[in-house]
C-alpha positions in Angstrom: -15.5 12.4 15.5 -16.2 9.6 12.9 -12.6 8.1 11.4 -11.5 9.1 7.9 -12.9 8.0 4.6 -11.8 4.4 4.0 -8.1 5.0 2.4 -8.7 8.6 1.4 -5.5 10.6 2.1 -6.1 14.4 3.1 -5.2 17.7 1.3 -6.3 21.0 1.3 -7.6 22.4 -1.7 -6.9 25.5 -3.1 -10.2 26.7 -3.8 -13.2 26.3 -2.1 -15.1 24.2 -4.6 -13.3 21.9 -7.2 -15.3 20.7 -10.1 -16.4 16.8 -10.4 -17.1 16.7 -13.7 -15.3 13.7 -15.1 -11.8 14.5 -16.3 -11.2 17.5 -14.1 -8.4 17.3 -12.3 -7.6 19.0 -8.9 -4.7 21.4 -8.0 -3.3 20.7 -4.3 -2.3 23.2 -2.3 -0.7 21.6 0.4 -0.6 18.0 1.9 -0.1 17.4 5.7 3.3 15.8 6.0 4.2 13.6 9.2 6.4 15.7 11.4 7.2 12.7 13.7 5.0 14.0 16.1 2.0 13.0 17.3 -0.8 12.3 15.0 -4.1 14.2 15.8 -7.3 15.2 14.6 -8.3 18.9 14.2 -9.3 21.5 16.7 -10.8 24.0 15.2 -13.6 24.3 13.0 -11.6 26.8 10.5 -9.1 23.7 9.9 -12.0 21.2 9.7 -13.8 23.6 7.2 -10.7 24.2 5.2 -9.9 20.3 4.7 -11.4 17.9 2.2 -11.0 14.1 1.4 -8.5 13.4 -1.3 -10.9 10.7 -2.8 -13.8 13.5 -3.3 -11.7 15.4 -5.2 -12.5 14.6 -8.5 -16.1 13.0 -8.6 -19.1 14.0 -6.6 -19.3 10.1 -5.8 -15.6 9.3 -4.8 -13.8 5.7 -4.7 -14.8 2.6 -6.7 -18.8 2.5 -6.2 -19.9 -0.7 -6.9 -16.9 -2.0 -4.5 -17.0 -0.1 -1.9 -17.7 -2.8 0.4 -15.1 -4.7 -0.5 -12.1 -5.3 1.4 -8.5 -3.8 1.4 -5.8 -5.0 -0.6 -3.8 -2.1 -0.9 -3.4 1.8 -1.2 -6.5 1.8 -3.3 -9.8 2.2 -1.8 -13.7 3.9 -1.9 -15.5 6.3 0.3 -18.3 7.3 0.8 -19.2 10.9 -0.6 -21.7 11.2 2.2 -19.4 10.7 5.0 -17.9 14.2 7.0 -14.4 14.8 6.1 -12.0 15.3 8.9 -8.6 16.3 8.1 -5.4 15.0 9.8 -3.9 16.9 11.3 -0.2 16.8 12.3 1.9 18.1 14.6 5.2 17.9 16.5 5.2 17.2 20.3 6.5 19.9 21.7 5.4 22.3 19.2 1.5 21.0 20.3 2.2 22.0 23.6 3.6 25.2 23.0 0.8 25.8 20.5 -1.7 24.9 22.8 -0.7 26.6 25.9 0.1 30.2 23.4 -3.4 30.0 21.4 -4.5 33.0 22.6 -1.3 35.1 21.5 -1.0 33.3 18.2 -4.6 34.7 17.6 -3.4 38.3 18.3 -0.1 38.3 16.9 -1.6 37.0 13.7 -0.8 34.2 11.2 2.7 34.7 10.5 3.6 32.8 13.7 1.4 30.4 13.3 3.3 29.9 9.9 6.5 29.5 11.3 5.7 27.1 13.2 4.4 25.2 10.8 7.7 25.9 9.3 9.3 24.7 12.3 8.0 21.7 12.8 8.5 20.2 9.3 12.2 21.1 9.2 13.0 19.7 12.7 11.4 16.6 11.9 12.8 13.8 10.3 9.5 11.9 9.0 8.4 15.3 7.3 8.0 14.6 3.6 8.1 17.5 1.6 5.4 16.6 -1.3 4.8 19.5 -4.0 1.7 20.7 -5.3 0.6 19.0 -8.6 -2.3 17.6 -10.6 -3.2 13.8 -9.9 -4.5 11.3 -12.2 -8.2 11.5 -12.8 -8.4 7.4 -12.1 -6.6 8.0 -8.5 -9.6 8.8 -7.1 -9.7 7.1 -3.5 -5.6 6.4 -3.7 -4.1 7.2 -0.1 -0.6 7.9 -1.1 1.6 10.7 -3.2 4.5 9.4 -4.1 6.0 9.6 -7.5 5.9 5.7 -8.3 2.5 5.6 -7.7 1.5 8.5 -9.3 3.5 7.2 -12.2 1.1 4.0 -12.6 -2.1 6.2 -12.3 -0.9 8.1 -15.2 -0.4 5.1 -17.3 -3.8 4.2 -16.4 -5.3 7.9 -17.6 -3.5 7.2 -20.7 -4.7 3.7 -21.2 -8.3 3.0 -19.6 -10.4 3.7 -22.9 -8.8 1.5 -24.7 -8.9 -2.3 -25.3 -5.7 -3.4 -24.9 -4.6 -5.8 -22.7 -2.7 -5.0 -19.3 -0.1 -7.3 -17.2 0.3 -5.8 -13.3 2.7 -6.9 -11.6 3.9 -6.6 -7.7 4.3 -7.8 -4.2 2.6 -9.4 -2.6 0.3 -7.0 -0.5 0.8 -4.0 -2.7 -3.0 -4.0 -4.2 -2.4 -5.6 -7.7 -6.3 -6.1 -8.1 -7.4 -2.7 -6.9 -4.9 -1.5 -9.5 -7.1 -3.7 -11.9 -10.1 -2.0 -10.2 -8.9 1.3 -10.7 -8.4 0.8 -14.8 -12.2 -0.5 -15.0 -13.5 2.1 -13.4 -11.8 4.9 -15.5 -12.9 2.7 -19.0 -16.2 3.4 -20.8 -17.0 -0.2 -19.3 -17.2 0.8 -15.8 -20.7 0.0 -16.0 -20.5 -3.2 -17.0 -19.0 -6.2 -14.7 -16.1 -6.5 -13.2 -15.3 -10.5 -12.8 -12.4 -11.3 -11.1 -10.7 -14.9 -10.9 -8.0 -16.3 -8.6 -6.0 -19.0 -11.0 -3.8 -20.2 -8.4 -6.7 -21.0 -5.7 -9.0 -23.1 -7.8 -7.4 -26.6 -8.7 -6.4 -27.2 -12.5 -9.3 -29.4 -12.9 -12.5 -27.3 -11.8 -10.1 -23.8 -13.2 -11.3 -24.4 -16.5 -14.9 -25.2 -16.1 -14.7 -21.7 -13.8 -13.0 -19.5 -16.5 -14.9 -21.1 -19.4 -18.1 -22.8 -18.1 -19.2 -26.0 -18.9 -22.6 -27.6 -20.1 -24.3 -30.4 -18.6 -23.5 -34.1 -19.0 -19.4 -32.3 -19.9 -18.4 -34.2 -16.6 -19.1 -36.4 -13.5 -21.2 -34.0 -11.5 -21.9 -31.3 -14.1 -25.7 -32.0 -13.5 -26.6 -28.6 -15.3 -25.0 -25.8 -17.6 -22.6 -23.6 -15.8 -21.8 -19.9 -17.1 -18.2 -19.2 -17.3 -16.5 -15.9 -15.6 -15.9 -14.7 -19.3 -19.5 -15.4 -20.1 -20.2 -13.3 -16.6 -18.0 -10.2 -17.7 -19.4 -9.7 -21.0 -18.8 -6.2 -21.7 -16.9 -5.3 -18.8 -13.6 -6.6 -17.4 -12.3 -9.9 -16.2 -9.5 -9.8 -14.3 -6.9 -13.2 -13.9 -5.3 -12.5 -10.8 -1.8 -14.9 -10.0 -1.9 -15.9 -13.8 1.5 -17.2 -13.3 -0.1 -19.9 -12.0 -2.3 -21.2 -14.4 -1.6 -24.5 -15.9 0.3 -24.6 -19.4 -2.7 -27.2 -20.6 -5.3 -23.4 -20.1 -2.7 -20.9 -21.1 -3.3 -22.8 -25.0 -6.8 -21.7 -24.8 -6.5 -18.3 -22.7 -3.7 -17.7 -25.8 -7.0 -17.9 -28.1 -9.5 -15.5 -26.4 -6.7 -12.8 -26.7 -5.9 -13.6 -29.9 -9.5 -14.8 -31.6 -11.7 -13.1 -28.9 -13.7 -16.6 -28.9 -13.7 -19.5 -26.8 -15.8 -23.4 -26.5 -17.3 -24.3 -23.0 -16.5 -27.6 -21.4 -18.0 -30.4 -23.3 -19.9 -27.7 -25.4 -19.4 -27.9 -29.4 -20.6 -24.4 -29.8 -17.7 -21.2 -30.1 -19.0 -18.2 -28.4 -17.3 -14.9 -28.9 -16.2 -13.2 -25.8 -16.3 -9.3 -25.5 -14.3 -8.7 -22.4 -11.3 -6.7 -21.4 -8.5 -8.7 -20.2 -6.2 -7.5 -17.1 -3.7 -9.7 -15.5 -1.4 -10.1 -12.3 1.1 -11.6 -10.7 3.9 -11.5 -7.9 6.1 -14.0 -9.9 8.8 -12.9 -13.0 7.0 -14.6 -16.2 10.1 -13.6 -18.2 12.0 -16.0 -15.6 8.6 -18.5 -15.6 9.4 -18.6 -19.4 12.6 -19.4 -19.9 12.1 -21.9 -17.2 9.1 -24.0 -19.3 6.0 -23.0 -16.7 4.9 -20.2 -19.0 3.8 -19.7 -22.5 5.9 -17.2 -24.2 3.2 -16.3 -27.0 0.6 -15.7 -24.2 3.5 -13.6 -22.2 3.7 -11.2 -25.4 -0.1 -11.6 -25.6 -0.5 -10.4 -22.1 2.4 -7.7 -21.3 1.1 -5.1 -24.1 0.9 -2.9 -20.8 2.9 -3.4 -18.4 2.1 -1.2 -14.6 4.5 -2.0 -11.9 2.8 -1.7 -8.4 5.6 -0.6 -6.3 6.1 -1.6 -3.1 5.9 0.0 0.0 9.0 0.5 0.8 10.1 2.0 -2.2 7.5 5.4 -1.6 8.2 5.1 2.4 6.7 8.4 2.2 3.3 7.5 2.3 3.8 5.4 4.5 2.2 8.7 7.3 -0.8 8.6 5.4 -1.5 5.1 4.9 -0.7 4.5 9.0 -2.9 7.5 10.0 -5.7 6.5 7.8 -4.9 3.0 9.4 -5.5 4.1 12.9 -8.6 6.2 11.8 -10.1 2.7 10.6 -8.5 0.3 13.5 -10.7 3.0 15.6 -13.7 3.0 13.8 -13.7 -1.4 14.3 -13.2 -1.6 17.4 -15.3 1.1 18.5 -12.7 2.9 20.1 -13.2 6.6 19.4 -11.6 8.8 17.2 -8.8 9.9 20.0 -6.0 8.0 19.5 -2.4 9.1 18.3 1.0 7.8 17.2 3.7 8.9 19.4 7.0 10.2 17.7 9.0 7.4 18.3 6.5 4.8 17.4 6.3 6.7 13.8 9.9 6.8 13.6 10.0 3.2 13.6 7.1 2.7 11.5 8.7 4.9 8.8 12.3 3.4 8.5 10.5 -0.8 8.7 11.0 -2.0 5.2 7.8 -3.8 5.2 7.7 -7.0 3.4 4.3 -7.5 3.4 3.9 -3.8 2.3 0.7 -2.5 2.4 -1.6 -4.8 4.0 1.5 -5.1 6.6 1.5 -2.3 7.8 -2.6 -2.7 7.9 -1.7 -5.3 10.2 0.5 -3.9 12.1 -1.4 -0.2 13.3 -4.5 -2.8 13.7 -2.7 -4.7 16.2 -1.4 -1.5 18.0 -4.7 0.0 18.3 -6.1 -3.8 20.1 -2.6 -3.7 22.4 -2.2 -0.1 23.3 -3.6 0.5 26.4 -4.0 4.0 26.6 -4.7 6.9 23.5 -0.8 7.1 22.1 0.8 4.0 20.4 4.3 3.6 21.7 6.8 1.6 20.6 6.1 -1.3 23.1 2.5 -1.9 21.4 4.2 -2.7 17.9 5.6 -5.7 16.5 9.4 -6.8 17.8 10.5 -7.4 14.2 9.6 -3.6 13.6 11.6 -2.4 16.5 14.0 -5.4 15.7 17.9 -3.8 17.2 17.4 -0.5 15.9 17.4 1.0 12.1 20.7 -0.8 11.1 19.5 -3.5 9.3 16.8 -1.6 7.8 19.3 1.0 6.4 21.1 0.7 2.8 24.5 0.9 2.6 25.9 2.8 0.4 29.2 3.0 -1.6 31.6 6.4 -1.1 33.0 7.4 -4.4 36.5 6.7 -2.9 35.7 3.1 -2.5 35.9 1.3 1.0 38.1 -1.1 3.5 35.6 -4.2 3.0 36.6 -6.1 6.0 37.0 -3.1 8.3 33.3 -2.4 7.8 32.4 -5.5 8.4 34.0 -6.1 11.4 32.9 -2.3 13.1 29.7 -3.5 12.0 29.7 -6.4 13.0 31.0 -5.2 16.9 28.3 -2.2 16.8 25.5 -4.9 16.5 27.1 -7.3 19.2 27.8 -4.4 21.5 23.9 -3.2 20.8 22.8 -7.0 21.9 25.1 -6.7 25.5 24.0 -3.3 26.4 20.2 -4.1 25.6 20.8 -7.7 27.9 22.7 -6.0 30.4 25.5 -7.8 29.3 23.4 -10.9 30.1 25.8 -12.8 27.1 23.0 -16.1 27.1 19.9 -13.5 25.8 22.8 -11.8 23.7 23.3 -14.4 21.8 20.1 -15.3 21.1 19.1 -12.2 20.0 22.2 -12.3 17.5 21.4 -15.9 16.5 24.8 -17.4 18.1 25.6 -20.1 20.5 26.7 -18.5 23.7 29.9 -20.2 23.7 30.5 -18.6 19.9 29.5 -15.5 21.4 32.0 -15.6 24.0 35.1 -16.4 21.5 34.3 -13.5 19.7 34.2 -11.2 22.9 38.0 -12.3 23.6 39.2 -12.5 20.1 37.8 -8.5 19.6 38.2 -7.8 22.8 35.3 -6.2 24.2 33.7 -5.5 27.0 32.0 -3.1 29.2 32.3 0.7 28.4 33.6 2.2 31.6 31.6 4.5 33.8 
């Protein structure tokens, strides 16, 4: 079976056949939620006739068209509307087994079973993420992912895609800042013009402005010939200034005018040329910080930030993280030529779900990738993931929190403090040289803190 559509998340729809006219929007009846079981592909043809790609949801052609070659960034993504939908389908362990082995009874009994084992499952597991049935965005189209954040920015971008103002996105690193962009061209009336997309911070201050403006011949040593501009390029359509907190203050003065007096003068060129383009912008950086700190132009701030959409990160809708790691594995599979067989174990989800991922989404890319190359067999474990997302367990990952009658500080601290060094001894074997390395400690601090707390091997 052929892997999922690139970043399409799967539902179920309620009817058979949902229109694709633009600016329909779909009603979902049910999306698979991530039991901590094992994650597996369909068995019967009723399932894979009764499941359909999120992305083709509301437009015959789903995804981003002219970009759906392009690589991944984010949650955001195309596929192709010719390509077989296959849903996933989820499942705990033991609950597979027993499903598998009873099939025959199930069929006899009826559905209700069937049902409450569905039931079963979900409540028993402690990745299941209850996610109700709603309309989405029109402009999420190809967006693998349901959490309230994101939906939140999709909306904005419903509300605000016809228009011409300008939009500031801002985010992580890794959380898909330029798809975002993509997204808000796409649902404009100038999705059929360009899209022209510039890196400010990867082009060095001298060649930035000959890129962004143009320049004509003779303007410079080695400008043997006129150069067209990116503005010049997305006439019509959408340019898009990714990392504009990095632009130097000497171009913001002139960015400040095409906002302001949609014109602009290429390099060495007396002539003022008016520039029809939509302007979006991004960065991972604070520009209210940049400002007050002299690397940013406050008028171009206010110029830029008429809409603001604030890409969450990933571990701030951890409940998409199923879908995005499922639809990772369909893809790692598809690379690497590996079949479409392969599943993620229980406990290797667990720790996938509670990692805080601080490269977010294009982490945890990485990450299933890398699992699919190491994993010898058709389940990723635990041992085939990264050490820093097993790390000592889900302690550091977890957020503390405050009880309403307040808390003994240092008591805490130090039973935290003793849980984590206990952790280290029993993983060693109470070998107290690789203990303290993996706490970051000398040995000979390690062992002063043994005697002055005073512990030592559990007895048996």
């Amino acid at each position: 079976m052929r892997p999922a559509d690139p970043y399409g998340c799967r539902c179920r729809p309620m009817d058979a056949e949902i229109g694709s006219a633009k600016g329909s929007t779909p009603d979902l009846q049910r999306v698979d939620s991530w039991p901590g079981g094992c994650l597996r592909q369909p068995v019967s043809r009723g399932q894979r006739e009764a499941s359909m790609d999120h992305s083709t949801l509301n437009h015959n052609t789903s995804g981003f068209g002219d970009f759906v070659n392009e690589g991944y960034t984010s949650g955001v993504c195309p596929s192709p509307a010719d390509e077989p939908s296959s849903a996933t389908y989820i499942v705990a362990d033991s609950l597979a087994a027993q499903a598998t082995g009873n099939d025959d009874e199930c069929e006899d009994e009826g559905s209700d079973s069937s049902d409450a084992l569905d039931r079963r499952a979900a409540s028993e597991s402690p990745l299941a993420s209850p996610l109700e049935a709603r309309a989405l965005p029109n402009s999420m189209q190809g967006v693998v992912g349901l959490s309230d954040s994101l939906v939140d920015v999709y909306r904005v971008i419903d509300r605000v895609a016809d228009t011409l103002c300008t939009i500031l996105i801002t985010g992580e690193s890794g959380t898909g800042k330029e798809l975002v962009a993509k997204a808000v061209h796409k649902q404009s009336q100038r999705t059929s013009k360009p899209f022209v997309a510039i890196n400010c911070g990867a082009i060095p201050e001298a060649l930035l402005e000959s890129e962004l403006f143009g320049h004509a011949r003779g303007a410079f040593t080695g400008a043997h010939a006129n150069k067209v501009g990116r503005i010049a390029l997305a006439e019509g359509g959408t340019l898009f200034l990714d990392e504009i907190g990095e632009m130097p203050l000497s171009l913001q003065v002139k960015l400040l005018r095409v906002l302001q007096a949609r014109e602009y003068s290429p390099v060495g060129d007396n002539r003022t040329l008016k520039a029809d383009v939509r302007i979006v912008a991004a960065t991972n950086v604070n520009l209210e910080n940049a400002v007050l700190g002299g690397t940013f132009r406050e008028d171009l701030y206010y110029r830029l930030n008429v809409i603001h959409l604030a890409v969450p990160a990933l571990r701030e809708r951890s409940e998409d993280v199923p879908l995005l790691a499922q639809h990772f594995l369909n893809k790692a599979q598809e690379k690497m030529g590996k079949g479409a067989n392969m599943e993620i174990s229980r406990a290797a989800a667990q720790l996938l779900a509670e990692y805080q991922w601080p490269g977010n989404v294009r982490d945890l890319e990485n990450t299933i990738e890398r699992a699919v190359l190491l994993c010898a067999g058709s389940s990723i474990d635990p041992k085939d993931l990264p050490q820093r997302v097993c790390g000592l367990g889900t302690e550091k990952r977890i957020t503390p929190r405050l009880p309403d009658t307040g808390i003994d500080l240092r008591n805490a601290v130090e039973s935290f403090e003793n849980q984590l060094i206990r952790q280290a001894l029993e993983r060693t074997k109470w070998n107290k040289k690789q203990a303290a390395t993996l706490l970051g400690l000398n040995r000979t601090t390690l062992v002063e803190m043994l005697k002055r707390k005073r512990i030592g091997p559990r007895a048996a």
